[in-house]
SERO-4910 file (N, C-alpha, C, O; in steps of 0.05 Angstrom, whole numbers):
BEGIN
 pado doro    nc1    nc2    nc3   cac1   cac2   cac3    cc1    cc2    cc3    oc1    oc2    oc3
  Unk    A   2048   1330   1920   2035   1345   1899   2005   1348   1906   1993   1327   1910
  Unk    A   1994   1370   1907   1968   1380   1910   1948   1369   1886   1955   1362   1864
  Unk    A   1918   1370   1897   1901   1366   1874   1882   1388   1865   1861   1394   1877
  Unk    A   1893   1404   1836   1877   1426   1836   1856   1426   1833   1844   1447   1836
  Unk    A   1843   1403   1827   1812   1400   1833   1799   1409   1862   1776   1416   1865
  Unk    A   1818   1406   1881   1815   1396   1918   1820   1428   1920   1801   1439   1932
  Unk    A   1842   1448   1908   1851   1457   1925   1824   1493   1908   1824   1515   1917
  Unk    A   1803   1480   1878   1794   1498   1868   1770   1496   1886   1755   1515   1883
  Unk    A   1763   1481   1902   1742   1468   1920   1742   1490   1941   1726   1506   1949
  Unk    A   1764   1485   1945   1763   1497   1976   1775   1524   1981   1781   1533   2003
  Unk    A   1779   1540   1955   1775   1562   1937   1750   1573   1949   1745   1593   1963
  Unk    A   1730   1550   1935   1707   1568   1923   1692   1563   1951   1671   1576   1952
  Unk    A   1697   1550   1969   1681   1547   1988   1700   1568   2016   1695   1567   2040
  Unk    A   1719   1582   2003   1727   1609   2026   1709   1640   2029   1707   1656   2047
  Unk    A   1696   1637   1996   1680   1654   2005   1658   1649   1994   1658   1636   1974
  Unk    A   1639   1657   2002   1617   1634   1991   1594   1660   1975   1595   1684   1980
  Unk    A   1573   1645   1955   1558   1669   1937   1542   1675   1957   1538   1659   1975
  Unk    A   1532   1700   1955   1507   1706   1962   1494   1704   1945   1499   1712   1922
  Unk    A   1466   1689   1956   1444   1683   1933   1429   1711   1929   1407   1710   1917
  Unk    A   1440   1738   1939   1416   1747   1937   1423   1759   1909   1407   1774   1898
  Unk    A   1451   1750   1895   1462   1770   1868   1443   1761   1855   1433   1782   1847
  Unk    A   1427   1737   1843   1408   1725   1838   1384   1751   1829   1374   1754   1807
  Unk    A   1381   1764   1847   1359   1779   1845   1370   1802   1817   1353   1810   1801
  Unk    A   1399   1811   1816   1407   1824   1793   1419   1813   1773   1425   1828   1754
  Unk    A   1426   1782   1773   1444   1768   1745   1422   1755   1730   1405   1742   1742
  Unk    A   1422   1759   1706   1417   1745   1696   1433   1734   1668   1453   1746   1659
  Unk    A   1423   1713   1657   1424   1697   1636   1447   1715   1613   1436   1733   1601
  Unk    A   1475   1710   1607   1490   1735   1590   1479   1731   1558   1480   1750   1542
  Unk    A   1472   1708   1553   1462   1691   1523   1437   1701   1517   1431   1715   1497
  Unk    A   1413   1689   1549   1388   1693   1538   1371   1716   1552   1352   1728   1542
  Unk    A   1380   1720   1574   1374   1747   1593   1354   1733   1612   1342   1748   1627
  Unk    A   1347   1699   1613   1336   1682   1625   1342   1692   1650   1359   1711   1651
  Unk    A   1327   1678   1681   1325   1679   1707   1352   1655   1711   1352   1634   1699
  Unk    A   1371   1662   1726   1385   1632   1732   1372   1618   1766   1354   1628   1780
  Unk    A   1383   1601   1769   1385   1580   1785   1407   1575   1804   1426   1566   1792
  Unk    A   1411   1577   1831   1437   1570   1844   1428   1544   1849   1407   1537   1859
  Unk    A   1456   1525   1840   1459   1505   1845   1483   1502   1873   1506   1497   1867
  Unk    A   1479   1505   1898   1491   1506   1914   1525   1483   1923   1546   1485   1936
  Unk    A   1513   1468   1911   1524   1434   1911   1561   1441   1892   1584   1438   1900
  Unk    A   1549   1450   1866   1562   1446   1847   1574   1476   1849   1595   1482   1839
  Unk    A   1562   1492   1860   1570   1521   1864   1580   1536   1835   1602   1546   1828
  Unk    A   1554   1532   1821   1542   1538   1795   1513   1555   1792   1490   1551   1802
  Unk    A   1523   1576   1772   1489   1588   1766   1477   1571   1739   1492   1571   1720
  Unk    A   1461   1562   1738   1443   1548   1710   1425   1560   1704   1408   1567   1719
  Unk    A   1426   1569   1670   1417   1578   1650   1393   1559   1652   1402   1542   1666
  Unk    A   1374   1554   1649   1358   1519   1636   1364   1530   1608   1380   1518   1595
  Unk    A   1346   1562   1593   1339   1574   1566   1363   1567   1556   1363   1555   1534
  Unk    A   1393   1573   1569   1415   1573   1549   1433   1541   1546   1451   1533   1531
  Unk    A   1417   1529   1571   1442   1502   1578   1459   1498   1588   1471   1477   1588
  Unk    A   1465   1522   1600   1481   1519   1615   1497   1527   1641   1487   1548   1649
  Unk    A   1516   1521   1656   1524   1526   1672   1544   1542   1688   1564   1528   1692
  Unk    A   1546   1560   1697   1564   1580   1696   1577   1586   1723   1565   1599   1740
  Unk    A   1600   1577   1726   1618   1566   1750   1614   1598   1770   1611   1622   1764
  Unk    A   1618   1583   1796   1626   1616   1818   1651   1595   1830   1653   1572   1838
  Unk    A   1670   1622   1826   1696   1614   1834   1694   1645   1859   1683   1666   1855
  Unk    A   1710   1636   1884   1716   1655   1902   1695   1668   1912   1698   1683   1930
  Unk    A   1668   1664   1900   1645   1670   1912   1642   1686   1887   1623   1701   1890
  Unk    A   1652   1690   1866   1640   1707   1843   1635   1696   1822   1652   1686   1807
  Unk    A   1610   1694   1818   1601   1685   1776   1623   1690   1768   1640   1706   1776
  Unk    A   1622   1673   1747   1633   1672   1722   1623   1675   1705   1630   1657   1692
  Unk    A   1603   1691   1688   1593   1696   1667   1598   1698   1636   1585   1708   1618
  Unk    A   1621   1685   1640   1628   1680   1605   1617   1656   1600   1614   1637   1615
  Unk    A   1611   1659   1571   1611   1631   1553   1624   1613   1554   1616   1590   1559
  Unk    A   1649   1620   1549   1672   1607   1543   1682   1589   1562   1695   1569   1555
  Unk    A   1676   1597   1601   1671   1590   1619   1658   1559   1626   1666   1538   1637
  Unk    A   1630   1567   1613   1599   1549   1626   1614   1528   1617   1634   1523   1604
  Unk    A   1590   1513   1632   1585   1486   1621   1566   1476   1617   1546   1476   1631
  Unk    A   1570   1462   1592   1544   1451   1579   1524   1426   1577   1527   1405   1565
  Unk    A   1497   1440   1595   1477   1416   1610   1467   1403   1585   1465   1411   1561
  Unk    A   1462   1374   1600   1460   1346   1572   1427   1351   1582   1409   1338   1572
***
């Protein structure tokens, strides 16, 4: 049995973001600047809190999505 944690990993590391989308996404909540977090292969809001997954090398920009920085 596979671990879909392992196998969403190595997903997201087949194709990887370009940081340069950065220069056109921003914030969907606050219209804030985000942040690539390369590690976690996440954009961060700081204004909204939160975190907004890249799966396959594409944002995820829903709400419903993020996750929410303590």
């Amino acid at each position: 049995m596979s671990d879909p944690d392992a196998a969403e990993a190595a997903a997201n590391q087949a194709q990887p973001f370009d940081p340069r989308m950065l220069e056109s996404l921003v914030c969907p909540l606050t219209q804030a600047v985000l942040t690539y977090d390369a590690a976690r292969q996440e954009l961060i809001s700081k204004a909204a809190r939160l975190a907004f997954p890249i799966r396959n090398g594409i944002p995820v920009m829903l709400q419903t999505e993020a996750r929410a920085l303590d």
